[in-house]
C-alpha positions in Angstrom: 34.5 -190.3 41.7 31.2 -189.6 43.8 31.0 -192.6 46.6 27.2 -191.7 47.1 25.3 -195.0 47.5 22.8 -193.8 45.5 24.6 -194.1 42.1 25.2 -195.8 38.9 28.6 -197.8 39.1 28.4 -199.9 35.4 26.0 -199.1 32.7 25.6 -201.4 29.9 22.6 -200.9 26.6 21.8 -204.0 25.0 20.1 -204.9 22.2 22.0 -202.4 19.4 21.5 -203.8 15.8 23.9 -201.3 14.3 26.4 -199.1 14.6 26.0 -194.9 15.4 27.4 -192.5 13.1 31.1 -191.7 14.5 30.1 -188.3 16.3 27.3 -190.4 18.1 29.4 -193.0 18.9 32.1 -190.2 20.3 29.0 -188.8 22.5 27.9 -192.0 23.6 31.4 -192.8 25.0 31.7 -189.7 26.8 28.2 -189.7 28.2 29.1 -193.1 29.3 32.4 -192.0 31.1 30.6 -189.0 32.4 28.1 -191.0 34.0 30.7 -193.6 35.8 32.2 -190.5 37.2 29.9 -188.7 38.7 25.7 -189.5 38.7 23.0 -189.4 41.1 20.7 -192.5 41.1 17.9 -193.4 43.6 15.4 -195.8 43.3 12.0 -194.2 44.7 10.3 -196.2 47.4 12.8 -199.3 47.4 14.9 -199.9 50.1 18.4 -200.8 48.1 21.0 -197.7 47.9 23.0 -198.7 45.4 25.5 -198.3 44.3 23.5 -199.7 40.8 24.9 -201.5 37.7 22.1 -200.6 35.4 21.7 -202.2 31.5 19.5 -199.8 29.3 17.7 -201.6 26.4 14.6 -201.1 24.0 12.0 -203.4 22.3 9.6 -201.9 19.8 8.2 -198.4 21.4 9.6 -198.9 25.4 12.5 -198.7 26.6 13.4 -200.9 29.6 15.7 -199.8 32.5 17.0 -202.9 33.9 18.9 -202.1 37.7 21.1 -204.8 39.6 22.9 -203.9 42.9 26.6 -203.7 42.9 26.7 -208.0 43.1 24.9 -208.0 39.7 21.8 -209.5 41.5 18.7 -208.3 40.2 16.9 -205.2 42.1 13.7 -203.9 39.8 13.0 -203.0 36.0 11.4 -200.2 34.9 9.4 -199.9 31.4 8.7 -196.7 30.1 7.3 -196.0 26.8 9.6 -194.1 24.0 6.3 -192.7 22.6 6.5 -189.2 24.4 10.4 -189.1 23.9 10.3 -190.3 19.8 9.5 -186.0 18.8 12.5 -184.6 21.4 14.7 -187.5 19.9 13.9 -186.7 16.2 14.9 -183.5 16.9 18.0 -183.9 18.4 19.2 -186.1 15.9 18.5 -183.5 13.3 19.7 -180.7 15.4 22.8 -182.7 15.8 23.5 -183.8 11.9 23.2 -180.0 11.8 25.7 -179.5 14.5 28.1 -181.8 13.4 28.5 -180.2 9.8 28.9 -176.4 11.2 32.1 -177.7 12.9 33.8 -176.9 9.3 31.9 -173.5 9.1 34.1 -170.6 9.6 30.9 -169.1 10.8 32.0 -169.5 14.7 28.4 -167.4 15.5 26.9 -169.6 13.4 28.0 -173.0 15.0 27.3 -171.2 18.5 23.9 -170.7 17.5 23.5 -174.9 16.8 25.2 -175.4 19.3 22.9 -173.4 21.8 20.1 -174.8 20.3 21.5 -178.6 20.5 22.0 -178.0 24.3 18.2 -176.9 24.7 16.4 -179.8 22.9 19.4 -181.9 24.9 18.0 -180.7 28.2 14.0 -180.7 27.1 14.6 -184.3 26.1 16.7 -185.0 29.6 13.9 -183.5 31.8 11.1 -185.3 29.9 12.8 -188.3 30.5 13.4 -187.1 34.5 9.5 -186.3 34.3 8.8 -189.9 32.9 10.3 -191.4 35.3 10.3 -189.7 38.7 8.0 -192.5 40.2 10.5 -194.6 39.9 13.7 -193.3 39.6 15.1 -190.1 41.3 18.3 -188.4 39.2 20.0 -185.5 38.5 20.1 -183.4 35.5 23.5 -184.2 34.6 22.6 -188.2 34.9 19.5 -187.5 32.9 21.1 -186.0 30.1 23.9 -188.7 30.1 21.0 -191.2 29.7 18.9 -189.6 27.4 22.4 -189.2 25.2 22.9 -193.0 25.3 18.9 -193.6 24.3 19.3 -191.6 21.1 22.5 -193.4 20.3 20.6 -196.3 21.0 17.9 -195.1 18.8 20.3 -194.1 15.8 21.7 -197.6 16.2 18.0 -198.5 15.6 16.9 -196.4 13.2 18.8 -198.1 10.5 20.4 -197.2 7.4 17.8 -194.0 7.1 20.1 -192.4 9.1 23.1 -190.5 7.7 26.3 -192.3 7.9 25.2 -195.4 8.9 26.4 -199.0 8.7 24.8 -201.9 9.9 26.7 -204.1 12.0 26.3 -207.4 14.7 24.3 -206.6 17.6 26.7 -205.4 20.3 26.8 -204.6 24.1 28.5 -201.2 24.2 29.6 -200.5 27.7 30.5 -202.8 30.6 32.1 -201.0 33.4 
């Protein structure tokens, strides 16, 4: 594990009213353990280095970044509207309904091609969200996509029964680390 001060050491998204189809709810796991391993996290023009326990959650169209230093006291919270990030989100959730069928295809240049193109909208929707916030948050691309990963599981969660697979559950805090 990085010790870098300026890093995210528990995450935590609150808020979820329902549960992520099972491939989602596999990503967001991983994205989660990814992130408690290794992320790079800087608050822009604040004087606290972290290390950050930070609780992602959304309310209508923004989503709110909510950071606390390593004693759980309360640093700064960030709002940032979905708005820009509700096209690149679509899309990835499509892209990814798509991806998770062709792991049956026996097409393997097939799936490759999904694949490739689930990475890209992945990485346009992790920089957007690197863009949104750069004056107020500094991270890498790797913590970027991590977080952008756990906003659309958020948003799937969200989204409701439209989505395929779902089934609406309690609200629940996913990750506490």
């Amino acid at each position: 594990m990085t010790e870098h001060r300026g890093r995210i050491c528990a995450i935590r998204i609150d808020g979820l009213v329902g549960t992520c189809p099972r491939e989602i709810e596999a990503e967001k796991q991983i994205a989660i353990a990814d992130l408690l391993e290794e992320n790079t996290f800087e608050l822009v023009g604040r004087s606290e280095q972290g290390p950050y326990h930070l609780v992602l959650s959304t309310a209508g169209a923004r989503l709110a970044l909510h950071v606390s230093d390593a004693d759980a006291i309360h640093v700064v919270s960030h709002f940032l509207s979905l708005t820009p990030l509700r096209r690149v989100i679509r899309d990835y959730r499509t892209i990814c309904d798509t991806h998770f069928g062709a792991n049956a295809c026996p097409d393997p240049y097939r799936f490759e091609a999904i694949d490739m193109a689930r990475r890209g909208i992945h990485n346009e929707g992790s920089n957007l969200l690197r863009d949104r916030l750069a004056s107020k948050v500094w991270m890498d691309l790797d913590t970027a996509r991590g977080l952008f990963t756990l906003i659309v599981a958020s948003e799937t969660s969200r989204a409701g029964p439209v989505a395929s697979g779902w089934r609406p559950s309690k609200p629940q805090t996913i990750a506490d680390h």
